[in-house]
KOLGU-645334 format. One record per residue: x, y, z of N, C-alpha, C in turn; chain; residue number from 0. Coordinates in nm, 4 decimals, decimal comma. Atoms other than C-alpha are relative to their C-alpha. Example, Ala and Ser with C-alpha at 12.3 -4.5 7.8 and 13.67 -1.06 7.14 Angstrom:
@nu 0,0890	nv -0,1190	nw 0,0000	cau 1,2300	cav -0,4500	caw 0,7800	cu 0,0900	cv 0,1200	cw 0,0000	chaine A	num 0 .
@nu -0,0820	nv -0,1190	nw -0,0060	cau 1,3670	cav -0,1060	caw 0,7140	cu -0,0770	cv 0,1090	cw 0,0730	chaine A	num 1 .
***
This chain:
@nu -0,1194	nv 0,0829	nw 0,0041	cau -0,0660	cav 2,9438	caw 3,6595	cu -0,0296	cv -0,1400	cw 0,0507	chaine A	num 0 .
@nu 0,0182	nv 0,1435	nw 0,0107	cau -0,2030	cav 2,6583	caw 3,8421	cu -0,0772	cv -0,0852	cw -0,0847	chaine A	num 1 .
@nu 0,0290	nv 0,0704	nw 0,0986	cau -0,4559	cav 2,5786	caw 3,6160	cu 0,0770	cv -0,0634	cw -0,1145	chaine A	num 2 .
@nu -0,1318	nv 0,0356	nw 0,1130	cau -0,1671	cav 2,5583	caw 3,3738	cu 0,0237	cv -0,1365	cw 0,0092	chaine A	num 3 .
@nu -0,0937	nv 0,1301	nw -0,0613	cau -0,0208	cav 2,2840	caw 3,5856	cu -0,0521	cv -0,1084	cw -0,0245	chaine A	num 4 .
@nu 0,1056	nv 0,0713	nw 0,0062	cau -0,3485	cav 2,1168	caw 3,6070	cu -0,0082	cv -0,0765	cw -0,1254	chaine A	num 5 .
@nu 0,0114	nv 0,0823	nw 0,1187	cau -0,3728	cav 2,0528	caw 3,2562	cu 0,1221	cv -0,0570	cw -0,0847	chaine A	num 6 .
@nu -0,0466	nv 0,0912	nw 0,0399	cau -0,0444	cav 1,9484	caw 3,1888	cu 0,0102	cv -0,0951	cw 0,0476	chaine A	num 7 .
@nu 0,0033	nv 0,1599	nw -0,0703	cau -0,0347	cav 1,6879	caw 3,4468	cu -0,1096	cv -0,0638	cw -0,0677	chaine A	num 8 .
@nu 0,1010	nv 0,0374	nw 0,0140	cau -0,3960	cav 1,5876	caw 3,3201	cu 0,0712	cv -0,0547	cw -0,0938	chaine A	num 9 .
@nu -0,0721	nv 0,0153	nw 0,1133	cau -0,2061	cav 1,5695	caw 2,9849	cu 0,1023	cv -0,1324	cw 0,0085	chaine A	num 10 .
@nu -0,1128	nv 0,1260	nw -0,0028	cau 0,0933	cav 1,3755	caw 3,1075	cu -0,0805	cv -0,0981	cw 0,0170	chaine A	num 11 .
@nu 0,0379	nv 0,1156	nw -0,0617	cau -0,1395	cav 1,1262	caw 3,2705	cu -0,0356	cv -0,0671	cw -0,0777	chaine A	num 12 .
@nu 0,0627	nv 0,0679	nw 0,1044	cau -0,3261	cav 1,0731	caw 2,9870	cu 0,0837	cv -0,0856	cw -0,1021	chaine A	num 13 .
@nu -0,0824	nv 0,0832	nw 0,0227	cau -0,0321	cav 0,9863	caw 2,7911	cu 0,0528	cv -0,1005	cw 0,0420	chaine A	num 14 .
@nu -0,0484	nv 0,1495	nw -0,0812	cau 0,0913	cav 0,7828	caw 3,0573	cu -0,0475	cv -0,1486	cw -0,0021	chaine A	num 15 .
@nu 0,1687	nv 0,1193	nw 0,0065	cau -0,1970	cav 0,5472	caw 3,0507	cu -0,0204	cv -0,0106	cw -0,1644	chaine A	num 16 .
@nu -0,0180	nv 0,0165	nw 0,0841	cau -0,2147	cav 0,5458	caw 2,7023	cu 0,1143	cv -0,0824	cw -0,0798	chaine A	num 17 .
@nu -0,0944	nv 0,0435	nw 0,0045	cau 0,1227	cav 0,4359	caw 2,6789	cu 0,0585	cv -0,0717	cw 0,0431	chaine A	num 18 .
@nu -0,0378	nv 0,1558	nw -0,0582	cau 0,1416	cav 0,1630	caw 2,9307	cu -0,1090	cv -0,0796	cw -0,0297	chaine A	num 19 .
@nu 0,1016	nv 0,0827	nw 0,0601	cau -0,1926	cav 0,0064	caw 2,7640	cu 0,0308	cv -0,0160	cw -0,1506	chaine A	num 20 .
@nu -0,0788	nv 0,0268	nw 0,1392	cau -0,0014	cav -0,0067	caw 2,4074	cu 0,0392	cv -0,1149	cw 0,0435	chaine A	num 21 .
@nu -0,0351	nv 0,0875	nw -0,0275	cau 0,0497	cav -0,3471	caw 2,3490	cu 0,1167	cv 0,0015	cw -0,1398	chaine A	num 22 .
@nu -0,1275	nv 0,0341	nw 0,1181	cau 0,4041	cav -0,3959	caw 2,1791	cu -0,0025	cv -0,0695	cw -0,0738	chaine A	num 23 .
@nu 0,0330	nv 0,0446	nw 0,1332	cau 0,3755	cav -0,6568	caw 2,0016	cu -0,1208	cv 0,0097	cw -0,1395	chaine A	num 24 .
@nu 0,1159	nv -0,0845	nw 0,1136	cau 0,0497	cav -0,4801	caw 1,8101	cu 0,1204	cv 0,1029	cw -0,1199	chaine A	num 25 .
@nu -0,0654	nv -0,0388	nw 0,0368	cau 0,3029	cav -0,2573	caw 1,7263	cu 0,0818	cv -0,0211	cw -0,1046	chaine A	num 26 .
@nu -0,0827	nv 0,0632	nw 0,1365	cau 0,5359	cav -0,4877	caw 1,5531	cu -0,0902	cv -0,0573	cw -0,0900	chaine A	num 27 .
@nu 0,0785	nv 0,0725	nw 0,1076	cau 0,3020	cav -0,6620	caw 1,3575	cu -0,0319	cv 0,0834	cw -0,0861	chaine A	num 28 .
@nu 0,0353	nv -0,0505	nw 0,0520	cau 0,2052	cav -0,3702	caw 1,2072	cu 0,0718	cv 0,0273	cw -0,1529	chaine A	num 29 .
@nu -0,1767	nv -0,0237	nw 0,1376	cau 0,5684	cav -0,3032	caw 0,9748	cu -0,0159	cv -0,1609	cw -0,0481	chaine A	num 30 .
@nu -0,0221	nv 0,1378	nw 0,0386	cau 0,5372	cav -0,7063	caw 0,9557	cu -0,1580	cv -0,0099	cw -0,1055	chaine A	num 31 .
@nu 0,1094	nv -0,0010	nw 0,0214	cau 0,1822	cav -0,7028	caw 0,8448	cu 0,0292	cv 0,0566	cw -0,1488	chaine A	num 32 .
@nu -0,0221	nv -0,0533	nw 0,1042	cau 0,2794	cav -0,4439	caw 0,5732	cu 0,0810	cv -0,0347	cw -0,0838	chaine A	num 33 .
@nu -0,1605	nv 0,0619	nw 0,1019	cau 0,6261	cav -0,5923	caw 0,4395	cu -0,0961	cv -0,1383	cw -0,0296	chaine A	num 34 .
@nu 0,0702	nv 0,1495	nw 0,0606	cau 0,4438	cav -0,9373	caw 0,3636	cu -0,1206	cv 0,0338	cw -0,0883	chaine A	num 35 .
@nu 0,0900	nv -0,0327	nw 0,1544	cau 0,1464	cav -0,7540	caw 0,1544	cu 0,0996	cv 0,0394	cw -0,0586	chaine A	num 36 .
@nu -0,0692	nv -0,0432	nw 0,0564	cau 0,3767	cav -0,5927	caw 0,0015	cu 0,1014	cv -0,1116	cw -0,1134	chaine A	num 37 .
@nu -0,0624	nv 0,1365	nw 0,0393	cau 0,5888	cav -0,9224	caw -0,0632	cu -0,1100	cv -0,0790	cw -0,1140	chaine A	num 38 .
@nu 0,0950	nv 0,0935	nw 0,1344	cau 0,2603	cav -1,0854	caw -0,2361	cu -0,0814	cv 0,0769	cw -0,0851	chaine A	num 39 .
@nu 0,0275	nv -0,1123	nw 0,1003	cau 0,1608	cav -0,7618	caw -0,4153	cu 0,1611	cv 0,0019	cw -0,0879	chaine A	num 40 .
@nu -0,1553	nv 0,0279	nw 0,0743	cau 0,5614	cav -0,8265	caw -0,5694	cu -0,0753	cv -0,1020	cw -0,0674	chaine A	num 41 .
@nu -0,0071	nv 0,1431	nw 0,0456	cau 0,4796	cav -1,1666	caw -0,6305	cu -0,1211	cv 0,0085	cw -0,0913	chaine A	num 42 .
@nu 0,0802	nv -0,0301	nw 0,1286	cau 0,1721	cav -1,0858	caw -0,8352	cu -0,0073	cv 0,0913	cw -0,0879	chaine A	num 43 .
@nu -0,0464	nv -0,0740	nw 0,1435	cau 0,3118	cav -0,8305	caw -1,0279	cu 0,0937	cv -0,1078	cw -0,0902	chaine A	num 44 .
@nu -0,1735	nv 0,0767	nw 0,0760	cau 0,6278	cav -1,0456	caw -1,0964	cu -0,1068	cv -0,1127	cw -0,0828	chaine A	num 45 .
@nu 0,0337	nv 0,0372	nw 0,0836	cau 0,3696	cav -1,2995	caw -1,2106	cu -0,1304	cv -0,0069	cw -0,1358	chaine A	num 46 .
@nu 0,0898	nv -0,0476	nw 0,1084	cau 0,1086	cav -1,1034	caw -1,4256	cu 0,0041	cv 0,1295	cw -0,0579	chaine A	num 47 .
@nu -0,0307	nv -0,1065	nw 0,0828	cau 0,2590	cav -0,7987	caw -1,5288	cu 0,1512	cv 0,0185	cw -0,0419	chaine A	num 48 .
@nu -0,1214	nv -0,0217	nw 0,0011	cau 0,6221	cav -0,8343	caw -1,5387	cu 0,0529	cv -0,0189	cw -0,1594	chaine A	num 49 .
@nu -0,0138	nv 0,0290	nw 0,1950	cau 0,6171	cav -0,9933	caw -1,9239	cu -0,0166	cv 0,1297	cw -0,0442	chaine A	num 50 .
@nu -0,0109	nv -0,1423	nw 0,0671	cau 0,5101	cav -0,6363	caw -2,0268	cu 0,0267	cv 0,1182	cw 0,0505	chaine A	num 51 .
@nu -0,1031	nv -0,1064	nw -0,0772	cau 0,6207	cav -0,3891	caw -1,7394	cu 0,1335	cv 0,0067	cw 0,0285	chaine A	num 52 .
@nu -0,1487	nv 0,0509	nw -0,0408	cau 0,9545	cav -0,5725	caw -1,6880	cu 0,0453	cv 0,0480	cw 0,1704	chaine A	num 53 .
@nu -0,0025	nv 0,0334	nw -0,1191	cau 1,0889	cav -0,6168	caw -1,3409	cu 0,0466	cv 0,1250	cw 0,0893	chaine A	num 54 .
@nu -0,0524	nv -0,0805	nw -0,0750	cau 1,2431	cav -0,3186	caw -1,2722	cu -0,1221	cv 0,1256	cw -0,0413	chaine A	num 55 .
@nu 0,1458	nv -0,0619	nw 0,0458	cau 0,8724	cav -0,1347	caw -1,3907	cu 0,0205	cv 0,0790	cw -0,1355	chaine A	num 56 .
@nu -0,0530	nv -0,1181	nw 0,1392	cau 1,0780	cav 0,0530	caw -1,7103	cu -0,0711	cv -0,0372	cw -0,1111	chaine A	num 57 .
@nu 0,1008	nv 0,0256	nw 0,1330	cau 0,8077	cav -0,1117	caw -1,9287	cu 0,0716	cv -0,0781	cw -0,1407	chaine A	num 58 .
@nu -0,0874	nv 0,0584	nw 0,1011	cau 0,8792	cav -0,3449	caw -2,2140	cu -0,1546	cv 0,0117	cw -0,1484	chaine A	num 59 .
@nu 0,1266	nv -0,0164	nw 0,1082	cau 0,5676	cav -0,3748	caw -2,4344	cu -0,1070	cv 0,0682	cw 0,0481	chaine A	num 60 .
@nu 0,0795	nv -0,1443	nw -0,0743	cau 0,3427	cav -0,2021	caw -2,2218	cu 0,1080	cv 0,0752	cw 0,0730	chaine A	num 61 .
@nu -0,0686	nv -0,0844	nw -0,0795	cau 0,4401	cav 0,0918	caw -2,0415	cu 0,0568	cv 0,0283	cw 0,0965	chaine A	num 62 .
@nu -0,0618	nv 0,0014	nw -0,1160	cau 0,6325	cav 0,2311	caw -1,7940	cu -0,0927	cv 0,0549	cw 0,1268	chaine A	num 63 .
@nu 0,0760	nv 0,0340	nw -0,1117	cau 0,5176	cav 0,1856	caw -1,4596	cu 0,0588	cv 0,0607	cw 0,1459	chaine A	num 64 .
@nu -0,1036	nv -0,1002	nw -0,0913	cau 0,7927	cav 0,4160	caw -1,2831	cu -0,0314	cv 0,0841	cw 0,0357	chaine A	num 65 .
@nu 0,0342	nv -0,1469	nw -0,0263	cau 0,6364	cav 0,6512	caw -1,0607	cu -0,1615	cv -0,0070	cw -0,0549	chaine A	num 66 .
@nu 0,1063	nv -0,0046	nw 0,0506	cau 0,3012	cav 0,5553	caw -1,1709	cu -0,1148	cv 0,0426	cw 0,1206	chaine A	num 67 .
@nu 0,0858	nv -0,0700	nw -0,0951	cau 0,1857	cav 0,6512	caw -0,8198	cu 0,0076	cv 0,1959	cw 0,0426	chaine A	num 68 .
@nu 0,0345	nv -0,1431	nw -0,0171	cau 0,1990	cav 1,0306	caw -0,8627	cu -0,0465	cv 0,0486	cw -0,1588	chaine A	num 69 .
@nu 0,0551	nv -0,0190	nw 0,1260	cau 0,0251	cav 1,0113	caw -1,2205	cu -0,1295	cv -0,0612	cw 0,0107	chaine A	num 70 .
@nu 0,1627	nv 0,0528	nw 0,0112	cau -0,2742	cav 0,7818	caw -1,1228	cu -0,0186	cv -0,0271	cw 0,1299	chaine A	num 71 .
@nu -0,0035	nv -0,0026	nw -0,1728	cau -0,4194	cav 0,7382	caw -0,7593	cu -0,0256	cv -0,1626	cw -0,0416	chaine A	num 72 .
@nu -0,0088	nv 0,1603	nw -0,0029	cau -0,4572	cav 0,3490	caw -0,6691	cu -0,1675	cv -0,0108	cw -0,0787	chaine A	num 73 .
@nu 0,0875	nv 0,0608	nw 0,0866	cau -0,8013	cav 0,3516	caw -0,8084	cu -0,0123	cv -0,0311	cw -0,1178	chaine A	num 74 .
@nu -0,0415	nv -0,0094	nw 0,1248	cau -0,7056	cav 0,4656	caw -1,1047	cu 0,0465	cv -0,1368	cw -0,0361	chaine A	num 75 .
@nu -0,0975	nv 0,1731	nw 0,0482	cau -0,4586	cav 0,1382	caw -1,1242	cu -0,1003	cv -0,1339	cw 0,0083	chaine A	num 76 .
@nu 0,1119	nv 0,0965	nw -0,0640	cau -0,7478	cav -0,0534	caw -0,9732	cu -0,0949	cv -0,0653	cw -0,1401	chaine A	num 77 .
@nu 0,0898	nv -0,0040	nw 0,0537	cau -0,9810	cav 0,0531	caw -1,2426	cu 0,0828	cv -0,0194	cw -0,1670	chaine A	num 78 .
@nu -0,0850	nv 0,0734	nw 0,1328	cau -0,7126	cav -0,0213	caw -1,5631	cu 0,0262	cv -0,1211	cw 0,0239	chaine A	num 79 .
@nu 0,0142	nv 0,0915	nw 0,0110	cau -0,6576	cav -0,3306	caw -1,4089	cu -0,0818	cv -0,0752	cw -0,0142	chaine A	num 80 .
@nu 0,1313	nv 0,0697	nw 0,0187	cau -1,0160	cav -0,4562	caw -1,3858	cu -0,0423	cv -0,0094	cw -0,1500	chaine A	num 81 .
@nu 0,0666	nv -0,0048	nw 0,1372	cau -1,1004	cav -0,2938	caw -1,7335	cu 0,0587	cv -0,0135	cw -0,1021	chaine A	num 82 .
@nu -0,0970	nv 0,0038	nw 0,1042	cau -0,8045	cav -0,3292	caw -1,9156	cu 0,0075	cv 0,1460	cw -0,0649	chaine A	num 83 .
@nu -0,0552	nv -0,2040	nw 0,0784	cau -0,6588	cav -0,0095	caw -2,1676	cu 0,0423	cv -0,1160	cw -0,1266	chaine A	num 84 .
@nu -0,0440	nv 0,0257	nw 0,1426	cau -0,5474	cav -0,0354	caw -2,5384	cu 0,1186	cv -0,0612	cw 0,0447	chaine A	num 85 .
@nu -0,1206	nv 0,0505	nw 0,0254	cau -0,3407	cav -0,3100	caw -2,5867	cu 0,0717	cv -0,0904	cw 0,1518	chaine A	num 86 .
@nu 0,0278	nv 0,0835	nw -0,1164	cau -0,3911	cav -0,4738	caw -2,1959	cu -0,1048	cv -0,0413	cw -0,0056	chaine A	num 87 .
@nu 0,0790	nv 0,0592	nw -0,0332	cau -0,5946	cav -0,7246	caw -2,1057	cu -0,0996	cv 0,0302	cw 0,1393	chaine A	num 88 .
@nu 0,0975	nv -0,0021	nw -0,0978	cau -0,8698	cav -0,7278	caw -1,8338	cu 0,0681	cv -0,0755	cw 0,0926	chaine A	num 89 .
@nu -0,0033	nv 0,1144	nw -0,0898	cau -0,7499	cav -0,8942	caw -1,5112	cu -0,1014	cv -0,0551	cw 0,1292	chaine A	num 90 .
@nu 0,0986	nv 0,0501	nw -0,1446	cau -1,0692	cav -0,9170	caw -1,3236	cu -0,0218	cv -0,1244	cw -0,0086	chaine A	num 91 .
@nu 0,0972	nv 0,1395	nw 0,0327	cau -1,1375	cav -1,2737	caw -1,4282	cu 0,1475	cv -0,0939	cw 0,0585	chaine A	num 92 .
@nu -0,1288	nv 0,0735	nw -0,0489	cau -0,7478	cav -1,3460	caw -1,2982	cu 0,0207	cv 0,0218	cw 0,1608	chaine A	num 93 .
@nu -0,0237	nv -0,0748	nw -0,1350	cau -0,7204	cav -1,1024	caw -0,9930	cu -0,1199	cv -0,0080	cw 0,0553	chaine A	num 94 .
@nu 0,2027	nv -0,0663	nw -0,0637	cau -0,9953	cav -1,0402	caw -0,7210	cu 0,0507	cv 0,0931	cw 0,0296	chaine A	num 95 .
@nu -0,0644	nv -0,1361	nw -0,0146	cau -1,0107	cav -0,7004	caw -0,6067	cu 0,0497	cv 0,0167	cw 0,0880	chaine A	num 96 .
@nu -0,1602	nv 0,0282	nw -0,1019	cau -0,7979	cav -0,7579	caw -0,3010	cu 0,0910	cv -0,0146	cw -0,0771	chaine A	num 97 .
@nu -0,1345	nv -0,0097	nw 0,0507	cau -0,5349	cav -0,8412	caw -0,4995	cu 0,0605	cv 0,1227	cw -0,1246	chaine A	num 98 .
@nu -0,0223	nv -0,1405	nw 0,0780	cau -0,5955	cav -0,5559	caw -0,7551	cu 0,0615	cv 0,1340	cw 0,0749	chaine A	num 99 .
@nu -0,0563	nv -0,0993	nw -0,1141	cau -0,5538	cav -0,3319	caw -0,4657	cu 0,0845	cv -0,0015	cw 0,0328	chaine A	num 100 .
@nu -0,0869	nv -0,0053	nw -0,0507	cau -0,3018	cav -0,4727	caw -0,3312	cu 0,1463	cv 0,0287	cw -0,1158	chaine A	num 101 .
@nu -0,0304	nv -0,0679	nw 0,0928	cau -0,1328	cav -0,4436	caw -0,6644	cu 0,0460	cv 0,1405	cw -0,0065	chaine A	num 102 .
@nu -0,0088	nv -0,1972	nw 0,0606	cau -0,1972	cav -0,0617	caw -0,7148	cu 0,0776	cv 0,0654	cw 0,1434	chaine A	num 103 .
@nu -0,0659	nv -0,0963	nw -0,1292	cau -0,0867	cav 0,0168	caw -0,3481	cu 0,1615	cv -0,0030	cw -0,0041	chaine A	num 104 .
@nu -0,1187	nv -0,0352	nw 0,0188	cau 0,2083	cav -0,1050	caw -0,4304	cu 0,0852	cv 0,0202	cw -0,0764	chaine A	num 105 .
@nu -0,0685	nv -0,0894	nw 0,1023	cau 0,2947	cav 0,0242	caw -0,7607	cu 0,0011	cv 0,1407	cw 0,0658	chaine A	num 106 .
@nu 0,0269	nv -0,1550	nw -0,0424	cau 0,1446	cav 0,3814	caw -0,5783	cu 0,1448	cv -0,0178	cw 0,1091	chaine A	num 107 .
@nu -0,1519	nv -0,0095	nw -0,1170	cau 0,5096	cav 0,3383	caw -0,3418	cu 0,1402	cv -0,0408	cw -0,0666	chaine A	num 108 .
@nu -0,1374	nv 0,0447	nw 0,0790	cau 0,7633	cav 0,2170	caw -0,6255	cu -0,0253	cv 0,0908	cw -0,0856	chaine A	num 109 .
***
């Protein structure tokens, strides 16, 4: 039984200390960090795929793009955007692959 004790105090402590060396504002930056890629992964869809996915992703001349993250993993998106598909263009010579990525991560969440 005391050993018991032993290791949850050990336990609490560890948390404790763990948890007053968290620096808060690390914290926030993190949701901030993500909403602003996110914002310029928008902004380069809106201005190199939106003519044929349309804005709300329901596809206008190319396809639909709704849910395209539980049909292709981000490489997948990675690797159609670099190489193009029937009837798309190539955008490696537009995008770098940071922005391809950032792209596919966030079609893979809409």
């Amino acid at each position: 039984m005391k050993r018991d004790s032993v290791v949850y105090l050990s336990l609490f402590l560890c948390f404790a200390v763990i948890s007053a060396c968290s620096d808060p504002d690390s914290m926030e930056a993190a949701p901030k960090a993500a909403a602003q890629a996110d914002e310029q992964a928008a902004a380069l869809y809106k201005k190199h795929c939106l003519s044929c996915h349309a804005a709300d992703l329901s596809g206008l001349v190319g396809p639909s793009l709704e849910q395209v993250g539980t049909k292709l993993t981000e490489e997948q998106i990675v690797e159609i955007m670099n190489d193009g598909a029937p009837g798309m263009p190539s955008f490696a010579k537009m995008l770098s692959q940071d922005e391809m990525e950032a792209v596919a991560g966030w079609l893979s969440k809409n």
